[in-house]
Jmol script that loads the backbone (N, CA, C; Angstrom):
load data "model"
ATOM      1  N   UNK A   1      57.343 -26.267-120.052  1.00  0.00           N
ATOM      2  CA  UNK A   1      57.299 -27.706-119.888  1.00  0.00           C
ATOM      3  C   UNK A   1      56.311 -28.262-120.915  1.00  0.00           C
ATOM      4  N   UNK A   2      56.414 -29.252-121.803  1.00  0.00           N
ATOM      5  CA  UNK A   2      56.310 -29.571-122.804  1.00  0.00           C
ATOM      6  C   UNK A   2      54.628 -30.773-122.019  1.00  0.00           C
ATOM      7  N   UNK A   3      53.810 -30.416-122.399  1.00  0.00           N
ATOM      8  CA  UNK A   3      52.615 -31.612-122.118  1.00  0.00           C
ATOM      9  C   UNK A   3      53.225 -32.894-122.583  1.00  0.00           C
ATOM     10  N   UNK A   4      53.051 -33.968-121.479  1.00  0.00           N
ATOM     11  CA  UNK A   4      53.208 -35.486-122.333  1.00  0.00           C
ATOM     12  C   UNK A   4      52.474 -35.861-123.517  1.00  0.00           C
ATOM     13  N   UNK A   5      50.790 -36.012-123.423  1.00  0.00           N
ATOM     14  CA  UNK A   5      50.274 -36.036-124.285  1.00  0.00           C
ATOM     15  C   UNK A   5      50.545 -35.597-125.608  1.00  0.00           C
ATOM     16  N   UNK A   6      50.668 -34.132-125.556  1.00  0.00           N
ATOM     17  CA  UNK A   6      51.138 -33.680-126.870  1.00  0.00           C
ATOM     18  C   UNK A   6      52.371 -33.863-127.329  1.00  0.00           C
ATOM     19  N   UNK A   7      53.401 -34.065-126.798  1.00  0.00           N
ATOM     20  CA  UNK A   7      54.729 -34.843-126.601  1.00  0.00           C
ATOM     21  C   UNK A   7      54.904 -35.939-127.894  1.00  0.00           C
ATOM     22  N   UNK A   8      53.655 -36.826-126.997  1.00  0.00           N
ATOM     23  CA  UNK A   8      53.361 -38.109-127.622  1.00  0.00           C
ATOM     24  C   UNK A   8      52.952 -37.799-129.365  1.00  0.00           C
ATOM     25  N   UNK A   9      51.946 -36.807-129.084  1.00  0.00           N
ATOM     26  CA  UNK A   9      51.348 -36.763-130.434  1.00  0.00           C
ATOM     27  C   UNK A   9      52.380 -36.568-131.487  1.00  0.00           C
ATOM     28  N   UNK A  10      53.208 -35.118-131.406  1.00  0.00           N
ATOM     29  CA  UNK A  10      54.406 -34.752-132.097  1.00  0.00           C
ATOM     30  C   UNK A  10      55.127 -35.772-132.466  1.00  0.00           C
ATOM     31  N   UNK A  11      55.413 -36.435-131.329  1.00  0.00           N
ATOM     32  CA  UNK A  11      56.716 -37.904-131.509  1.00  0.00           C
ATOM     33  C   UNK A  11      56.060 -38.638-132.974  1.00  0.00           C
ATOM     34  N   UNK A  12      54.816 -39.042-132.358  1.00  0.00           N
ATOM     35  CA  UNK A  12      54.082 -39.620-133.715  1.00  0.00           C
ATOM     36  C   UNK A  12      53.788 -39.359-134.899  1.00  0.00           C
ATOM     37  N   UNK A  13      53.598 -37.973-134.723  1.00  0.00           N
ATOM     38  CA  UNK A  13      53.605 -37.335-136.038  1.00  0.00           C
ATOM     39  C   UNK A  13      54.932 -37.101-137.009  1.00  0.00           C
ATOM     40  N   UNK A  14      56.205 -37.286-136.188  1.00  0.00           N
ATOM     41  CA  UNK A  14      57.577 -36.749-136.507  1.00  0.00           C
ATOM     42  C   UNK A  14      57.481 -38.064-137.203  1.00  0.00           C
ATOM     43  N   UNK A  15      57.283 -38.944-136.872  1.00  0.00           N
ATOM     44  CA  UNK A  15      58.059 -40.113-137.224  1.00  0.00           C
ATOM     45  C   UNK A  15      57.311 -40.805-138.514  1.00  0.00           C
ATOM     46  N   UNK A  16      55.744 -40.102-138.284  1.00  0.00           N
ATOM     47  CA  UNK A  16      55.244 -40.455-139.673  1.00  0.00           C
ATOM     48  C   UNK A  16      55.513 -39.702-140.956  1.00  0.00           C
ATOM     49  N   UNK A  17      55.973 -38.650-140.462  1.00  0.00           N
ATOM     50  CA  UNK A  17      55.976 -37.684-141.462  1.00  0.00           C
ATOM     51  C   UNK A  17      57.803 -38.131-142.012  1.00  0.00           C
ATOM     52  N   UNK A  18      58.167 -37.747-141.200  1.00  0.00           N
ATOM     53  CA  UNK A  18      59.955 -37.607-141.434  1.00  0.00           C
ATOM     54  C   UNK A  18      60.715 -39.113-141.637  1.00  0.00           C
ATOM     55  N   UNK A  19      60.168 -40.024-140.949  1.00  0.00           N
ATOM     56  CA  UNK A  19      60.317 -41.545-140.819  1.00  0.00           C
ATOM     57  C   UNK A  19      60.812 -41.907-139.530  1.00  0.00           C
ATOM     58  N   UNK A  20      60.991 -42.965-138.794  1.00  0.00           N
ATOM     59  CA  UNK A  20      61.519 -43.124-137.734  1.00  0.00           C
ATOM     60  C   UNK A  20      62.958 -42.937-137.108  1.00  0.00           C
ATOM     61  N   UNK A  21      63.815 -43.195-138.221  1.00  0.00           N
ATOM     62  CA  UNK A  21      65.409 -42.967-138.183  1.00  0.00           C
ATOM     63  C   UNK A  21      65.301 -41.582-138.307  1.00  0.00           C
ATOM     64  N   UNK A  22      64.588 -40.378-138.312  1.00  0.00           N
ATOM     65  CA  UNK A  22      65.080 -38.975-138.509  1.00  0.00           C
ATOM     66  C   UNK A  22      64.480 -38.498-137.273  1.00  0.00           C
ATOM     67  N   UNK A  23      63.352 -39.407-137.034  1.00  0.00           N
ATOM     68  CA  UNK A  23      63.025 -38.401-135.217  1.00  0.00           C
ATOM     69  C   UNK A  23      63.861 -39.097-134.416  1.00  0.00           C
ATOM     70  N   UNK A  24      64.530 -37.832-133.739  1.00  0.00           N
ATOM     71  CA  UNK A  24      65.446 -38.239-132.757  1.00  0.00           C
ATOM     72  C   UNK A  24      64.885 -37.421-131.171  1.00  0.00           C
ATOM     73  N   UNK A  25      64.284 -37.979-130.475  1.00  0.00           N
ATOM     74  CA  UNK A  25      64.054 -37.239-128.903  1.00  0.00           C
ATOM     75  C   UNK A  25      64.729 -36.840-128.543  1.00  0.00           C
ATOM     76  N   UNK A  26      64.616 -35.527-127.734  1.00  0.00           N
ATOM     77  CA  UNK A  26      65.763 -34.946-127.121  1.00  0.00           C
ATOM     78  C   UNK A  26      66.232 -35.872-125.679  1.00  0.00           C
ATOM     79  N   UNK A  27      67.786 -35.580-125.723  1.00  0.00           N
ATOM     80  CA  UNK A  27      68.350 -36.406-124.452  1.00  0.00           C
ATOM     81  C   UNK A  27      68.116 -36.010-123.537  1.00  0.00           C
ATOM     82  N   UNK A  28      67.801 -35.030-123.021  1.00  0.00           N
ATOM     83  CA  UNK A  28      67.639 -34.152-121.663  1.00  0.00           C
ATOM     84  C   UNK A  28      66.239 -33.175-122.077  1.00  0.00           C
ATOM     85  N   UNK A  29      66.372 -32.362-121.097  1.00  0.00           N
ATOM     86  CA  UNK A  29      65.692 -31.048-120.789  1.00  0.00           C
ATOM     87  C   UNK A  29      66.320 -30.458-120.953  1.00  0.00           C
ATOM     88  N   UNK A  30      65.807 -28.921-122.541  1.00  0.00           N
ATOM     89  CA  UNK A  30      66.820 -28.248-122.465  1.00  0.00           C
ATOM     90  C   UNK A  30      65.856 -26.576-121.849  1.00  0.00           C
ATOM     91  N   UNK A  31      67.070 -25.827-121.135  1.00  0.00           N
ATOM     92  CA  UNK A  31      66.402 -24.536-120.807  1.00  0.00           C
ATOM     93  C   UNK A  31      66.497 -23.757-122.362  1.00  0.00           C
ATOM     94  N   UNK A  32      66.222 -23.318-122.934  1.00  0.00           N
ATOM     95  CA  UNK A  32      65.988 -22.625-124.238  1.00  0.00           C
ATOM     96  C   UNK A  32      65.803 -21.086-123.854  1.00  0.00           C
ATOM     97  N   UNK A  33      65.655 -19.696-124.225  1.00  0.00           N
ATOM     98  CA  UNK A  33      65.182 -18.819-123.789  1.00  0.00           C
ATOM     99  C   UNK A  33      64.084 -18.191-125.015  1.00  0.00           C
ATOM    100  N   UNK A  34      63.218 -19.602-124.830  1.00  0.00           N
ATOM    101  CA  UNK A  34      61.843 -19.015-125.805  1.00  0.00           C
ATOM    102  C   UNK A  34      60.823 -18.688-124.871  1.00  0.00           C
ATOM    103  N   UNK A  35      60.041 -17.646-125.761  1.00  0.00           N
ATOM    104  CA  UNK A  35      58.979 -17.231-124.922  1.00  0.00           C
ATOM    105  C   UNK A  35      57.580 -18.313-125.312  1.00  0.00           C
ATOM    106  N   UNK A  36      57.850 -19.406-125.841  1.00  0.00           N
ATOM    107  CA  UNK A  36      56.943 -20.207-125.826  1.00  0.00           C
ATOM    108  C   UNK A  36      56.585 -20.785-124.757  1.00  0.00           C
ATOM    109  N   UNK A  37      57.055 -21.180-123.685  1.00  0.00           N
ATOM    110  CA  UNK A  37      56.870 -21.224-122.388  1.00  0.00           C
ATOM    111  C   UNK A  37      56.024 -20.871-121.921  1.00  0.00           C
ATOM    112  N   UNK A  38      55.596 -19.310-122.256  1.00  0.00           N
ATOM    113  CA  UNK A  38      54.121 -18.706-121.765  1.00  0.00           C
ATOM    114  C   UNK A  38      52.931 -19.566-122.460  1.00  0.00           C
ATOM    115  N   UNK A  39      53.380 -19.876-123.309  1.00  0.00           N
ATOM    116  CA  UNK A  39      51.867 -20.676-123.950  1.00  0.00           C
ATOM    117  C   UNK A  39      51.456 -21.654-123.441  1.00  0.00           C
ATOM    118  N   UNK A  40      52.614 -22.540-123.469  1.00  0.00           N
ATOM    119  CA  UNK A  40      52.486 -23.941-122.446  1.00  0.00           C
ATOM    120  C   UNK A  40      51.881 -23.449-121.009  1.00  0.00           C
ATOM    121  N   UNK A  41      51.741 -22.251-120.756  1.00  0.00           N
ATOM    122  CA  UNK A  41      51.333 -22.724-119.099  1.00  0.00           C
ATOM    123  C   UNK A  41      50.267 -22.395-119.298  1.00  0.00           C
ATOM    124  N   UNK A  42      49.493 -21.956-120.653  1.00  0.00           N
ATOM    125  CA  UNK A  42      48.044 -21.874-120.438  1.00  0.00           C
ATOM    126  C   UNK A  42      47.178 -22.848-121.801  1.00  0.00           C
ATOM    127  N   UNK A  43      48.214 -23.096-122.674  1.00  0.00           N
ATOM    128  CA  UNK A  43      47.491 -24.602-123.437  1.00  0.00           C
ATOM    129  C   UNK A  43      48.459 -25.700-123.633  1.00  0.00           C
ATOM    130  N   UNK A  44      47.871 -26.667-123.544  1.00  0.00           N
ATOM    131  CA  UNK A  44      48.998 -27.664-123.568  1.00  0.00           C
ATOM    132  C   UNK A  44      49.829 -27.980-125.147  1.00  0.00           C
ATOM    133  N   UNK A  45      50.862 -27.930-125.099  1.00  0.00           N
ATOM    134  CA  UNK A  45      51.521 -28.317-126.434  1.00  0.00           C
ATOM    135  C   UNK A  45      52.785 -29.304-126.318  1.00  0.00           C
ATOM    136  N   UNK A  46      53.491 -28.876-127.421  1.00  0.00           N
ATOM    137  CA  UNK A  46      55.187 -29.095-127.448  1.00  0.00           C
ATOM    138  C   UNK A  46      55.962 -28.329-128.333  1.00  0.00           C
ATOM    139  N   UNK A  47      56.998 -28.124-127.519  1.00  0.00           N
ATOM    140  CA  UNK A  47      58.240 -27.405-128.125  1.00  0.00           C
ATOM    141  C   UNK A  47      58.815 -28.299-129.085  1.00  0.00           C
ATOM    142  N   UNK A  48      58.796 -28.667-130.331  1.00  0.00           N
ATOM    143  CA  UNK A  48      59.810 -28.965-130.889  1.00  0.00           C
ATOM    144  C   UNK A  48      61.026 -28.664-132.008  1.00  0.00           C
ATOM    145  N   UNK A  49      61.842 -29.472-132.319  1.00  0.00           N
ATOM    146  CA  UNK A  49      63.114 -28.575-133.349  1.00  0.00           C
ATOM    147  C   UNK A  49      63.287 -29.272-134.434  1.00  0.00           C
ATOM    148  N   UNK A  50      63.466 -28.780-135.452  1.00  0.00           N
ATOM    149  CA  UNK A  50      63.539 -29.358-136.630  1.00  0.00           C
ATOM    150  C   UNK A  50      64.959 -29.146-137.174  1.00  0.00           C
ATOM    151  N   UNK A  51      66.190 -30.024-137.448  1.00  0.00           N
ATOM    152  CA  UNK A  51      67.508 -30.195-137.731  1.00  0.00           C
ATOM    153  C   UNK A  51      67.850 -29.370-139.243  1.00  0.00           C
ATOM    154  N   UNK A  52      68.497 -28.644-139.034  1.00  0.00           N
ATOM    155  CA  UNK A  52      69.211 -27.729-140.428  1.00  0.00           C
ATOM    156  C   UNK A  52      70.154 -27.940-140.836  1.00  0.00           C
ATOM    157  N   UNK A  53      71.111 -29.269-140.145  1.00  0.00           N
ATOM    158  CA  UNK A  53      72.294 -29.552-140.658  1.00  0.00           C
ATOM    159  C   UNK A  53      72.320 -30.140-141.789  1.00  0.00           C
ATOM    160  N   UNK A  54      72.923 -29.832-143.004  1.00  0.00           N
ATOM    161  CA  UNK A  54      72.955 -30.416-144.011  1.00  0.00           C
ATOM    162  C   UNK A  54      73.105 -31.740-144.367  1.00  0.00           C
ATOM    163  N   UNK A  55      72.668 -32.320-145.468  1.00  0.00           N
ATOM    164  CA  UNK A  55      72.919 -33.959-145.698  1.00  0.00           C
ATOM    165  C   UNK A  55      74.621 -34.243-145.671  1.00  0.00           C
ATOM    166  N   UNK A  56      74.815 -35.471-145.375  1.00  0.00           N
ATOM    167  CA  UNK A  56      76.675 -35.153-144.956  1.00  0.00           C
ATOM    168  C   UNK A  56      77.420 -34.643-144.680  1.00  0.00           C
ATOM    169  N   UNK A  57      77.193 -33.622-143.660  1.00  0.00           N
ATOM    170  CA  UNK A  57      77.709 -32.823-142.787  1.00  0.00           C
ATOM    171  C   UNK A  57      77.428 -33.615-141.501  1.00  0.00           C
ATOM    172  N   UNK A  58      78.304 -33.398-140.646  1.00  0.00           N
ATOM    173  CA  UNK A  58      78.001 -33.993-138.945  1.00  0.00           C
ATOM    174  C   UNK A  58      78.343 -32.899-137.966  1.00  0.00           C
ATOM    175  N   UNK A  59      78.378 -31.779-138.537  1.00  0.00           N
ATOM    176  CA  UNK A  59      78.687 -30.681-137.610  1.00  0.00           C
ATOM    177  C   UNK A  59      78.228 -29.034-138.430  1.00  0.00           C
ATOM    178  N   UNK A  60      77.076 -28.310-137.632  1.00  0.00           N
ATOM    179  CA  UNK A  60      76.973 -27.176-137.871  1.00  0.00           C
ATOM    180  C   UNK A  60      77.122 -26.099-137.250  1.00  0.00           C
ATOM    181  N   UNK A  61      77.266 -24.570-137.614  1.00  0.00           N
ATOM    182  CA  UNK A  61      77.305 -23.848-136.664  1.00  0.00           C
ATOM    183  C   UNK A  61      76.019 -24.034-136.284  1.00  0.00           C
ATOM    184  N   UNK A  62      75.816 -23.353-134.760  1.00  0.00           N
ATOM    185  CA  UNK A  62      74.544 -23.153-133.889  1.00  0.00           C
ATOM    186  C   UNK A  62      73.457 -22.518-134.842  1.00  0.00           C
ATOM    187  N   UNK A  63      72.368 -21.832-134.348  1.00  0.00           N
ATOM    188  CA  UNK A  63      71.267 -21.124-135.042  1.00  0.00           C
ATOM    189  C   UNK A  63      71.789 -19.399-134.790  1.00  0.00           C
ATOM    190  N   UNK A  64      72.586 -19.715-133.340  1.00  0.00           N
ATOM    191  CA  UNK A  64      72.821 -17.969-133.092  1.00  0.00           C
ATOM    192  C   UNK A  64      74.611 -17.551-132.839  1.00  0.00           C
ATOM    193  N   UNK A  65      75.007 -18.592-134.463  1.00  0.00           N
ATOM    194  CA  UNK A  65      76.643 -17.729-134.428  1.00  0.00           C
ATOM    195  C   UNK A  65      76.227 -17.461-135.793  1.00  0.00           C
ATOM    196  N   UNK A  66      77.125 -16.775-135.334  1.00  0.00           N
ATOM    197  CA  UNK A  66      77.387 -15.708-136.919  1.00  0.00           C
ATOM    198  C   UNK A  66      78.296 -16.187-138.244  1.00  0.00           C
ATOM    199  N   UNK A  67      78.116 -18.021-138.201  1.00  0.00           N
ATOM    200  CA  UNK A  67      78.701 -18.430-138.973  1.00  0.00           C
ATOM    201  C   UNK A  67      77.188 -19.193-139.419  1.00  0.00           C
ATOM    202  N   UNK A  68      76.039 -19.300-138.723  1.00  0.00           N
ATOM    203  CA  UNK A  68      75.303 -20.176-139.227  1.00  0.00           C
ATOM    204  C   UNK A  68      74.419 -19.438-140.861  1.00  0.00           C
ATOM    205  N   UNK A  69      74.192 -20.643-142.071  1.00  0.00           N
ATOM    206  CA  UNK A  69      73.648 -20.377-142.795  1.00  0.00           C
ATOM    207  C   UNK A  69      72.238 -21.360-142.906  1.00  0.00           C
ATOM    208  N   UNK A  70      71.189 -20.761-142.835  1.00  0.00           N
ATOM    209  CA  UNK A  70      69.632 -21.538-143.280  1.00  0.00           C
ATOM    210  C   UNK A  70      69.468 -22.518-144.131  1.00  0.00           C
ATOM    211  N   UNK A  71      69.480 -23.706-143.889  1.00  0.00           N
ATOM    212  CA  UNK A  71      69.672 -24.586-145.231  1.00  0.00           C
ATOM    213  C   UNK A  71      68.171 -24.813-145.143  1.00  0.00           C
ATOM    214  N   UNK A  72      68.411 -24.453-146.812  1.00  0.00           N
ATOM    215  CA  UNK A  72      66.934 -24.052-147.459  1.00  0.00           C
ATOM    216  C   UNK A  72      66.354 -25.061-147.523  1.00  0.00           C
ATOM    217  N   UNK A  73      66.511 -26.779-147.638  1.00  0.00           N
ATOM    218  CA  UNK A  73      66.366 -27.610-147.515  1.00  0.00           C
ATOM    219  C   UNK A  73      65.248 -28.289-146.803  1.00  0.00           C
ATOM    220  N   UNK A  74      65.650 -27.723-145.443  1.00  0.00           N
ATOM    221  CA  UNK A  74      64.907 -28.169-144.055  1.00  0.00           C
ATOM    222  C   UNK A  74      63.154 -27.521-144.281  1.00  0.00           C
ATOM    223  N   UNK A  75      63.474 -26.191-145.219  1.00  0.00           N
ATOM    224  CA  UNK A  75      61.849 -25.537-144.509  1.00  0.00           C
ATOM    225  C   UNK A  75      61.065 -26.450-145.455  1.00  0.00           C
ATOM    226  N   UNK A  76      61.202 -27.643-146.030  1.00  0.00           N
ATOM    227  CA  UNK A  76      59.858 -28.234-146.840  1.00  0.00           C
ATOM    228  C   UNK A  76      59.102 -29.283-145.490  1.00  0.00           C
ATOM    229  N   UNK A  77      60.511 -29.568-144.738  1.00  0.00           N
ATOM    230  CA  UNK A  77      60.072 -30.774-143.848  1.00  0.00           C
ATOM    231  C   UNK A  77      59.498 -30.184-142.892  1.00  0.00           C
ATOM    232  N   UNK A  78      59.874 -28.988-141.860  1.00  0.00           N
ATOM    233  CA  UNK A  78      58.962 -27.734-141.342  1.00  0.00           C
ATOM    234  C   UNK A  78      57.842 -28.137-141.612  1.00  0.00           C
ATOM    235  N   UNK A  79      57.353 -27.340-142.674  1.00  0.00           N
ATOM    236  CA  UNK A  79      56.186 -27.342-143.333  1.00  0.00           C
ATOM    237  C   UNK A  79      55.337 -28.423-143.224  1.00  0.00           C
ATOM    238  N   UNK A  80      55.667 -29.743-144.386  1.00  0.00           N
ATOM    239  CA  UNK A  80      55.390 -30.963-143.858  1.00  0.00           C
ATOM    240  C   UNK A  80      55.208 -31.254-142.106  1.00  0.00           C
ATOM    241  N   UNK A  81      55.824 -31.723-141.366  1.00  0.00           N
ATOM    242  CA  UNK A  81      55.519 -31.340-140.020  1.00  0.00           C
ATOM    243  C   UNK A  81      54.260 -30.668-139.426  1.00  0.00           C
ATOM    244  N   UNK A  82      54.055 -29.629-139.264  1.00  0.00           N
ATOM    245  CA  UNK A  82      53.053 -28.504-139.330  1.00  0.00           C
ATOM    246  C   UNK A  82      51.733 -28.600-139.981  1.00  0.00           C
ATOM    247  N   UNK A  83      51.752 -29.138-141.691  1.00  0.00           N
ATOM    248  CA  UNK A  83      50.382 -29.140-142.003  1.00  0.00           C
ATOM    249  C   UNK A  83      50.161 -30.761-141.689  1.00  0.00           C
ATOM    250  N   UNK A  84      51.239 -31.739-141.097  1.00  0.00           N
ATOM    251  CA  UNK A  84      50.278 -33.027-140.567  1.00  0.00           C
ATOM    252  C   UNK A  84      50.164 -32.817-139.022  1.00  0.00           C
ATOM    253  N   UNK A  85      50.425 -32.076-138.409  1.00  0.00           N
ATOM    254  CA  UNK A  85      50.272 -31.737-137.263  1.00  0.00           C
ATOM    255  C   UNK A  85      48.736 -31.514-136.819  1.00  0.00           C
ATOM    256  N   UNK A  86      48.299 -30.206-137.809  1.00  0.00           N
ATOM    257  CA  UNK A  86      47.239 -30.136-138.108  1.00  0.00           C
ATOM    258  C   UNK A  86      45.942 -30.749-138.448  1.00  0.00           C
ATOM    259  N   UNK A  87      46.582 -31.729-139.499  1.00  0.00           N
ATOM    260  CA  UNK A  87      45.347 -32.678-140.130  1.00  0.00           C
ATOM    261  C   UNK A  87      44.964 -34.044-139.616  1.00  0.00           C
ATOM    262  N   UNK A  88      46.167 -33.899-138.633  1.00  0.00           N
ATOM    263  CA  UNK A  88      46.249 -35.204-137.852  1.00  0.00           C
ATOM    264  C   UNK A  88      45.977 -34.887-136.170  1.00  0.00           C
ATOM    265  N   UNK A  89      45.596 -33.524-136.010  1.00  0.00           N
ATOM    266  CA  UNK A  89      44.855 -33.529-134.857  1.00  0.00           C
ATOM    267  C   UNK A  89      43.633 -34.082-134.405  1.00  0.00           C
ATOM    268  N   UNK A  90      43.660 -34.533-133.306  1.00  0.00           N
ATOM    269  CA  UNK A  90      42.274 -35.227-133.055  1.00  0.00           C
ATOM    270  C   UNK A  90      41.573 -34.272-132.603  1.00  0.00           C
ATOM    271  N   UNK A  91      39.913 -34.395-133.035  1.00  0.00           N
ATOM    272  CA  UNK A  91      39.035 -33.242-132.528  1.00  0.00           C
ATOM    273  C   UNK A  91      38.022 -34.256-132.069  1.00  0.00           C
ATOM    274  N   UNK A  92      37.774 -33.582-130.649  1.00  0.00           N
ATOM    275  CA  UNK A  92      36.445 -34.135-130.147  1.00  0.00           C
ATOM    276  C   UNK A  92      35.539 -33.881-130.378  1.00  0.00           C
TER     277      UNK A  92
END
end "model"
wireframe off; spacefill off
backbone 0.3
color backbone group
C-alpha cells in the first residue's frame, strides 16, 4: 500500500519532471506481484510505473509477453524521475 504522502510527493515530482499531460494516476488499485510491498510496510514510499510504449503507438505488448521489446527511449525519463526524486526530497 502505497503512503499518501509520498503518493503526493511522486505525483509532484512526475509532473514536474515529465509535465502534467504525461502523469497519468493510476485508475484503481492494482495487485502487482512485487516484492516491494515488504518495504512499504516498514518505510513509507510509492510504487510507481514509468510507460514504455512508444511515441505513436497506442498499444503495447505487456512487460511479461514474449512479444514485449524495451524501448530504449523511456530509461532517460526513469532516470530523470529518480535523480529529482532525490534532490527534491525534503529533509528535516
Amino acid at each position: 500500500i502505497n503512503d499518501p504522502q509520498m503518493t503526493d510527493y511522486v505525483a509532484k515530482v512526475a509532473q514536474s519532471t515529465l509535465g502534467s499531460d504525461s502523469y497519468i494516476p493510476a485508475a484503481r488499485a492494482a495487485m502487482g506481484g512485487e516484492d516491494f510491498a515488504y518495504y512499504l510496510e516498514a518505510i513509507p514510499g510509492c510504487f510507481f510505473m514509468l510507460g514504455v510504449c512508444p511515441t505513436g503507438r497506442t498499444t503495447y505488448p505487456s512487460l511479461h509477453s514474449d512479444r514485449f521489446d524495451f524501448t530504449d527511449a523511456a530509461m532517460g525519463y526513469g532516470v530523470r524521475m529518480f535523480v529529482n526524486l532525490v534532490r527534491n526530497f525534503p529533509v528535516d
